[in-house]
C-alpha positions as CSV (number, residue, x, y, z in Angstrom):
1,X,0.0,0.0,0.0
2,X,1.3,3.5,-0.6
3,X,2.1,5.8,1.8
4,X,-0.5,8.8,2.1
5,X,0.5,11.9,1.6
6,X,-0.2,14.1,4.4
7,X,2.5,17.1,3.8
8,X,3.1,18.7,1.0
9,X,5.7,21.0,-0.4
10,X,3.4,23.7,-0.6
11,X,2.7,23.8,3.0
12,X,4.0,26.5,4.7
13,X,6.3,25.3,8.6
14,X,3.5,27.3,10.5
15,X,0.5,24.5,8.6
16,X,3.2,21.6,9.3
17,X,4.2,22.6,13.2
18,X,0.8,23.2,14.2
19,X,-1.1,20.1,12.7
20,X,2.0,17.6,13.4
21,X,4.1,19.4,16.4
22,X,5.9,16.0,16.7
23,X,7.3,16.7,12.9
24,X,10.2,19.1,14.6
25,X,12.3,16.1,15.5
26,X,12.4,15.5,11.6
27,X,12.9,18.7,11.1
28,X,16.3,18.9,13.1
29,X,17.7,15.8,11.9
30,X,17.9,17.8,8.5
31,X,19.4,20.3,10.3
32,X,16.1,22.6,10.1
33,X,16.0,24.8,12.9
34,X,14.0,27.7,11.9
35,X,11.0,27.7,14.1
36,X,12.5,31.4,15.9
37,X,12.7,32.7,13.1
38,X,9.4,35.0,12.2
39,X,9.6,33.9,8.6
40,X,9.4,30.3,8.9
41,X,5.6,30.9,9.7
42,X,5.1,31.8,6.3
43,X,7.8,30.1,4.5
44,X,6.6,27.2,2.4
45,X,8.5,23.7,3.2
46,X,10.1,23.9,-0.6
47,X,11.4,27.1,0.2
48,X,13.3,26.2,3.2
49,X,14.6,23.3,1.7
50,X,16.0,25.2,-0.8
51,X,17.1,28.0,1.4
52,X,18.9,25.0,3.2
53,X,19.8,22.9,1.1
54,X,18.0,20.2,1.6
55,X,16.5,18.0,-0.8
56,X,12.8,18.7,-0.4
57,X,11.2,15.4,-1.8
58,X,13.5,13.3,0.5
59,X,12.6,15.9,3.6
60,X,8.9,15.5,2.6
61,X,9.0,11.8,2.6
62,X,10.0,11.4,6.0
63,X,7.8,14.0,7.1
64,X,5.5,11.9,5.8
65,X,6.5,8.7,7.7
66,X,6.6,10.8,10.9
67,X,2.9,11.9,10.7
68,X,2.0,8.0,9.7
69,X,3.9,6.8,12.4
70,X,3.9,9.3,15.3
71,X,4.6,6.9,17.8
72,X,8.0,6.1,16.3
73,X,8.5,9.7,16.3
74,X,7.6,10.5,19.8
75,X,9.7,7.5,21.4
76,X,12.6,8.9,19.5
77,X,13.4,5.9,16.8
78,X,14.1,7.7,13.6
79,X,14.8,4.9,10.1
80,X,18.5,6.1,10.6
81,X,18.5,4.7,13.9
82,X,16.6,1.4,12.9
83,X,19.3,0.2,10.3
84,X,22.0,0.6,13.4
85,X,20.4,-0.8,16.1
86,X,19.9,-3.8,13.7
């Protein structure tokens, strides 16, 4: 089954932060820490990718694992940490 797509590019961090607060730890791992700054409200996710250099399809992806699997997300077991614990 494919994964639903919750999140979208389009989505601004102020939508993302407020429907899926648990989504910050994603957020970090990409080294995303914008949520001081006033213009993150309004920024779109694709836009601070690319202001970041981050690869926005790959960041979107596992934002949407985290929302399909908050759980996971809230005990603190990221797919990174998965493969090493293996």
């Amino acid at each position: 089954m494919a994964q639903e797509v919750t999140i979208t590019k389009e989505m601004t961090f102020g939508e993302v932060l407020k429907k899926y607060p648990h989504t910050v730890k994603t957020f970090f791992q990409y080294g995303m820490h914008c949520f001081g700054c006033h213009l993150a409200v309004d920024e779109t996710i694709e836009q601070g990718a690319m202001a970041h250099g981050v690869e926005v399809d790959k960041l979107i992806d596992d934002l949407n694992k985290a929302v399909a699997s908050p759980a996971e997300e809230a005990a603190g077991s990221s797919p990174e940490e998965k493969k090493t614990e293996s």
